[in-house]
C-alpha positions as a Markdown table, in Angstrom:
| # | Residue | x | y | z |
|---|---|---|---|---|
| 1 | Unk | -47.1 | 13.5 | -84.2 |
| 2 | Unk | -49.1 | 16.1 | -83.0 |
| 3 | Unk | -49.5 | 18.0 | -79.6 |
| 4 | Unk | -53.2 | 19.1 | -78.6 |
| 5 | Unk | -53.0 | 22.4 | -76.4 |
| 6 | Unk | -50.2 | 25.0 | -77.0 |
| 7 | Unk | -49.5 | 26.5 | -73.3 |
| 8 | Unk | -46.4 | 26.6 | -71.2 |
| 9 | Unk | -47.1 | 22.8 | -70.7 |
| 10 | Unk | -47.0 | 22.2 | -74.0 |
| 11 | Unk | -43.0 | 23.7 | -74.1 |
| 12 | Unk | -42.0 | 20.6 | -71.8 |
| 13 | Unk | -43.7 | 18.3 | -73.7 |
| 14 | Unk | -41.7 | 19.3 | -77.0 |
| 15 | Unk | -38.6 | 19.3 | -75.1 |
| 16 | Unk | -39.1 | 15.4 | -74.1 |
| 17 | Unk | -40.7 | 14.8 | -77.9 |
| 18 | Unk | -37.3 | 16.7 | -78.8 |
| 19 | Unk | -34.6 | 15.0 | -77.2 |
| 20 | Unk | -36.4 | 11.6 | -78.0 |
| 21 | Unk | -36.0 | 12.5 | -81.4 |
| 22 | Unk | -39.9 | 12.4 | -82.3 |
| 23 | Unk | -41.3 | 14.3 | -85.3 |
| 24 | Unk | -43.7 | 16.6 | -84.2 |
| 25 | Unk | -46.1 | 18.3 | -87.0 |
| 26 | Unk | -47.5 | 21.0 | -85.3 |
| 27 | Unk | -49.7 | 22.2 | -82.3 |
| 28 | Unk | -53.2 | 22.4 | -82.2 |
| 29 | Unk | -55.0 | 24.8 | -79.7 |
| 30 | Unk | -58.5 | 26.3 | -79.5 |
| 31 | Unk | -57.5 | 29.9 | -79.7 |
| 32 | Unk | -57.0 | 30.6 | -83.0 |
| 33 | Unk | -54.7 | 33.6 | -82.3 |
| 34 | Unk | -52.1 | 31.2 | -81.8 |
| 35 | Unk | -50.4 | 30.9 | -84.2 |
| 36 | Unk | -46.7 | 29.4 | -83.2 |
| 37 | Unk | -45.0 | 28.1 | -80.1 |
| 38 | Unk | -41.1 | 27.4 | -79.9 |
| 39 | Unk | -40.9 | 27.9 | -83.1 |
| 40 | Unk | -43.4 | 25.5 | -84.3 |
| 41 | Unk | -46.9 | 26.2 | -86.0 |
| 42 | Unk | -50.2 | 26.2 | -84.0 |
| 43 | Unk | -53.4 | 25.2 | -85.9 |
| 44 | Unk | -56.9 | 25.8 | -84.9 |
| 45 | Unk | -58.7 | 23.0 | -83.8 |
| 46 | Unk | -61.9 | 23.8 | -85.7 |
| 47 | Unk | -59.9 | 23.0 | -88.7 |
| 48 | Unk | -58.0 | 19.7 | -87.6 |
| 49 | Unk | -58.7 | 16.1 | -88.8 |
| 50 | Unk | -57.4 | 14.8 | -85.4 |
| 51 | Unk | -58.5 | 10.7 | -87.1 |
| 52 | Unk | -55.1 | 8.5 | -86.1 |
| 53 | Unk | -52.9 | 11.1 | -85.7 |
| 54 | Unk | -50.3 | 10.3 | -83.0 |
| 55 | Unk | -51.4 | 12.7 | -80.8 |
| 56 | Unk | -50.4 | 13.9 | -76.7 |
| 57 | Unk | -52.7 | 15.9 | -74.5 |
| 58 | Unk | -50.7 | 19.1 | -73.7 |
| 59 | Unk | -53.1 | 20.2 | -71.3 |
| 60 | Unk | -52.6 | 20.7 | -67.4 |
| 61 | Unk | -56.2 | 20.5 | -66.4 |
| 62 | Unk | -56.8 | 17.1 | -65.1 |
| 63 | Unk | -60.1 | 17.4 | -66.7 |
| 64 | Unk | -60.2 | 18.8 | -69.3 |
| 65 | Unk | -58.2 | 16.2 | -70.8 |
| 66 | Unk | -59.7 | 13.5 | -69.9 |
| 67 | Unk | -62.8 | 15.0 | -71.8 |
| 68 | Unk | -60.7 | 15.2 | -75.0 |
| 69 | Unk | -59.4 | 11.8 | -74.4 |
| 70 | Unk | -62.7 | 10.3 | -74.9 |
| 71 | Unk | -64.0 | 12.7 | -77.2 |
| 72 | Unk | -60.8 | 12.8 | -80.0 |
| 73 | Unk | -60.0 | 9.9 | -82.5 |
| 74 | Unk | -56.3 | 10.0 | -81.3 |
| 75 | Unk | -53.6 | 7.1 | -81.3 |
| 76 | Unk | -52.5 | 8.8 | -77.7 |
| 77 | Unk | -48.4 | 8.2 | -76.9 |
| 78 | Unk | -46.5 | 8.1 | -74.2 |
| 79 | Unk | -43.7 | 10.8 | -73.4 |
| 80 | Unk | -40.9 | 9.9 | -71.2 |
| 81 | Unk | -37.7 | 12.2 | -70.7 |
| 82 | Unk | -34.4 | 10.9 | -70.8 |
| 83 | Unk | -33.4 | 11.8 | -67.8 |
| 84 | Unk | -35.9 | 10.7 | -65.8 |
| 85 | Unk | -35.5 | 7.1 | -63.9 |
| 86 | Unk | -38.0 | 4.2 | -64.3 |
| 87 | Unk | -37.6 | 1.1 | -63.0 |
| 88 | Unk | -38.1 | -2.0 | -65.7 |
| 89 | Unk | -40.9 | -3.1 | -63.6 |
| 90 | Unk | -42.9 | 0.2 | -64.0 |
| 91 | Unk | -45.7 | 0.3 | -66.4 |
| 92 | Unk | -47.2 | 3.3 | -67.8 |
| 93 | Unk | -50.3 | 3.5 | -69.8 |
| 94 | Unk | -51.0 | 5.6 | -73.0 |
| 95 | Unk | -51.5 | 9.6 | -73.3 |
| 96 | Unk | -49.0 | 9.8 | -70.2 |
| 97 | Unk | -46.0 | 12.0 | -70.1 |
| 98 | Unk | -43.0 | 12.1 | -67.4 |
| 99 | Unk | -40.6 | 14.9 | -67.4 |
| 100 | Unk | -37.0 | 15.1 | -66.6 |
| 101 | Unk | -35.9 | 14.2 | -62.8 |
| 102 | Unk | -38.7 | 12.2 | -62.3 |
| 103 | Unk | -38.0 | 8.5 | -60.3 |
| 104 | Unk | -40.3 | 5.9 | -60.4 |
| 105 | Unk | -39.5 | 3.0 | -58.5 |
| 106 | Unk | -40.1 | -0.6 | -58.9 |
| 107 | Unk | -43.9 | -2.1 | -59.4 |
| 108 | Unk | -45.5 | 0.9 | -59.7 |
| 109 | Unk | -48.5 | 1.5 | -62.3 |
| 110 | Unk | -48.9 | 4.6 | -64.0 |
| 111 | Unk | -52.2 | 5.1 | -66.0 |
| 112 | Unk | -53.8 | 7.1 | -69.1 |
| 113 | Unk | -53.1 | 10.5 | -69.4 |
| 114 | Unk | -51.0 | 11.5 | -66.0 |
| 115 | Unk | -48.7 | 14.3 | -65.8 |
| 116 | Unk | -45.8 | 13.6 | -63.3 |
| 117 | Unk | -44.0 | 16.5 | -63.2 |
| 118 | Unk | -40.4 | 17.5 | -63.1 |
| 119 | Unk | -38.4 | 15.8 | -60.4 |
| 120 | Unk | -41.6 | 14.0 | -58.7 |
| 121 | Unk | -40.5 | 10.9 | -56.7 |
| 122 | Unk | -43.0 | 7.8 | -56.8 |
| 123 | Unk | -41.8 | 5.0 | -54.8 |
| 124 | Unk | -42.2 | 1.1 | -54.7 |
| 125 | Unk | -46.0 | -0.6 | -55.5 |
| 126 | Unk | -47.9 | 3.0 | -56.1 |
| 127 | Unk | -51.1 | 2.9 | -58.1 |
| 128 | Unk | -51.6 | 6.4 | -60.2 |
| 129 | Unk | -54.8 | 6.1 | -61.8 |
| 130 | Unk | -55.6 | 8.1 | -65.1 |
| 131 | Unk | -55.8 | 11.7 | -65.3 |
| 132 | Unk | -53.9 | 12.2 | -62.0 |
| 133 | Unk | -51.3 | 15.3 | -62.1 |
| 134 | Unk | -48.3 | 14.6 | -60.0 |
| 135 | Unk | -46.9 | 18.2 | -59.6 |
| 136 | Unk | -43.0 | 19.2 | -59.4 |
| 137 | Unk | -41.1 | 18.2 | -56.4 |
| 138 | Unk | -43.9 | 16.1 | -55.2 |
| 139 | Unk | -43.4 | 13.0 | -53.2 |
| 140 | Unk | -45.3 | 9.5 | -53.5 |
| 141 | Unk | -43.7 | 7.1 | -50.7 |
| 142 | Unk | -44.4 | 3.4 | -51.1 |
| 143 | Unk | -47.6 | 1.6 | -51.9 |
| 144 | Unk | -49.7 | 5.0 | -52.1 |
| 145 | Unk | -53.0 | 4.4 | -54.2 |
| 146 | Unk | -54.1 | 8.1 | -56.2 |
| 147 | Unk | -57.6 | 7.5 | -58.3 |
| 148 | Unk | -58.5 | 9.5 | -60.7 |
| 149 | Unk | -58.2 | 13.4 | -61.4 |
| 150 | Unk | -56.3 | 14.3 | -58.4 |
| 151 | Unk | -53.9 | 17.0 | -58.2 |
| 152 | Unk | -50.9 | 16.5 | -55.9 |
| 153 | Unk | -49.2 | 20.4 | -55.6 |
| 154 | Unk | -45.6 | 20.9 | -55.8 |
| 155 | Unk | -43.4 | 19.8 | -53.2 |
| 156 | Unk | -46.6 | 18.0 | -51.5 |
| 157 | Unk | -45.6 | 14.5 | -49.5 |
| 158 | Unk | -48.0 | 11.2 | -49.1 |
| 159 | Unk | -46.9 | 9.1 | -46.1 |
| 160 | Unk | -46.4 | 5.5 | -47.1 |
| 161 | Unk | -50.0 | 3.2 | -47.4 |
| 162 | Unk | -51.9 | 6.0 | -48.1 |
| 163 | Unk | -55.1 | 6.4 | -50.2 |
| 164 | Unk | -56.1 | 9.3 | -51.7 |
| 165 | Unk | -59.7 | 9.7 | -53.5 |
| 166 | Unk | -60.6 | 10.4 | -56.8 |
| 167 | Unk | -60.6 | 14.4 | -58.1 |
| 168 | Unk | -59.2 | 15.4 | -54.7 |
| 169 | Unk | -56.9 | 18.1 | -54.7 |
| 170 | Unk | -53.5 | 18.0 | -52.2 |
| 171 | Unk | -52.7 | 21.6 | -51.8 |
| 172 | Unk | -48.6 | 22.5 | -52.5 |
| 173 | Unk | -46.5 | 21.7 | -49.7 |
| 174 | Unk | -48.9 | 19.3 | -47.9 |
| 175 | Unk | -48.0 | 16.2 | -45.7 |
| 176 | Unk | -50.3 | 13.6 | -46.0 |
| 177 | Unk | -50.5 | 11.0 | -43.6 |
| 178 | Unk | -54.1 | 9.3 | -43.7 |
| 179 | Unk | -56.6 | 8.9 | -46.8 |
| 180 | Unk | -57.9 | 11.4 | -48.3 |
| 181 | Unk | -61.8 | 10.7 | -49.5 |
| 182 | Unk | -63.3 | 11.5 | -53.0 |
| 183 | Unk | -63.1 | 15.5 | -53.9 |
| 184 | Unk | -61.5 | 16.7 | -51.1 |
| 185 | Unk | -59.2 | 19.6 | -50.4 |
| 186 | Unk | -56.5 | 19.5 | -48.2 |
| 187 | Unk | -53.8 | 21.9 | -47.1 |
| 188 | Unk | -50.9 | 21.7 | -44.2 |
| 189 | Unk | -48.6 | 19.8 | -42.3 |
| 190 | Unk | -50.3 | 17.5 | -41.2 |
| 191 | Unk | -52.7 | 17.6 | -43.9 |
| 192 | Unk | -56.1 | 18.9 | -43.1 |
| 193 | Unk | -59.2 | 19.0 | -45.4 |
| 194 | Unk | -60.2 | 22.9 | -45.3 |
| 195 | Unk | -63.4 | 21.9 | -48.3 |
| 196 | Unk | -65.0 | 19.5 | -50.8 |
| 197 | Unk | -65.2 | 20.3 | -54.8 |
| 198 | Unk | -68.4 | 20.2 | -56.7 |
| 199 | Unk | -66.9 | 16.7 | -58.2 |
């Protein structure tokens, strides 16, 4: 298999490939001045034949993958730690990858393409749609609904019934305790929307 983007995100994706015991082939990256990462070799993407390779998205910007996603004859997988903790009940869809401490708790749906990062904590009946980036330390309490492209920052916290838009961003360290519309910014405790992206 094949990892598409060779950044610092990419190293925690080939540690979870790694101790799952996948083969990975190489990296593939834009810049062509890459030529290695952790040891393995980086090809240019100008030169790929990306057709039915087994391929993940090694790219933190929400959208920037989802633009490759559509655009890249992939079989996209799934990459799930070890040591993170998923209930049976959780379902996660393709291109998705969950790094170590991570819970997931029961009835939860996880969609294409999310990032939920190291030691995040989604709770019961949560609805991450795809593209979302769940950062480290972040919090998800029960039935929260996140569409897609938003960023929740590190260490951020969504109260319980909560709905946040689609390509909002939750600033690190923010409490959020009502929903959050489409493209919105917000910082604080209590959260506060200081602006609205150009969506």
């Amino acid at each position: 298999m094949i990892l598409i983007g060779a950044s610092g995100h990419a190293k925690v994706i080939l540690d979870i490939l790694e101790r799952n015991n996948r083969d990975i082939k190489c990296l593939v990256d834009a810049n062509p001045n890459i030529k290695q990462l952790c040891g393995y070799k980086v090809e240019h993407d100008a030169d790929f034949d990306f057709t039915k390779k087994q391929a993940i998205l090694s790219i933190g910007s929400n959208s920037i993958r989802k633009k490759l996603a559509e655009e890249l004859p992939c079989d996209f997988v799934i990459g799930i730690h070890p040591q993170s903790v998923l209930d049976s009940t959780v379902s996660v869809k393709e291109g998705t990858v969950i790094m170590a401490g991570v819970v997931i708790n029961r009835d939860t749906q996880v969609g294409k393409h999310v990032i939920v990062n190291t030691s995040a904590s989604i709770d019961h009946d949560c609805i991450v749609n795809d593209f979302v980036h769940i950062s480290p330390n972040a919090t998800l309490c029960g039935t929260v609904h996140i569409a897609e492209g938003t960023h929740i920052g590190a260490g951020a916290v969504v109260s319980p019934n909560i709905k946040i838009g689609k390509w909002a961003i939750i600033g690190a360290g923010a409490v959020v305790i009502r929903d959050i519309p489409d493209f919105a910014v917000v910082v604080g405790n209590p959260g506060k929307i200081i602006k609205y992206t150009n969506g």
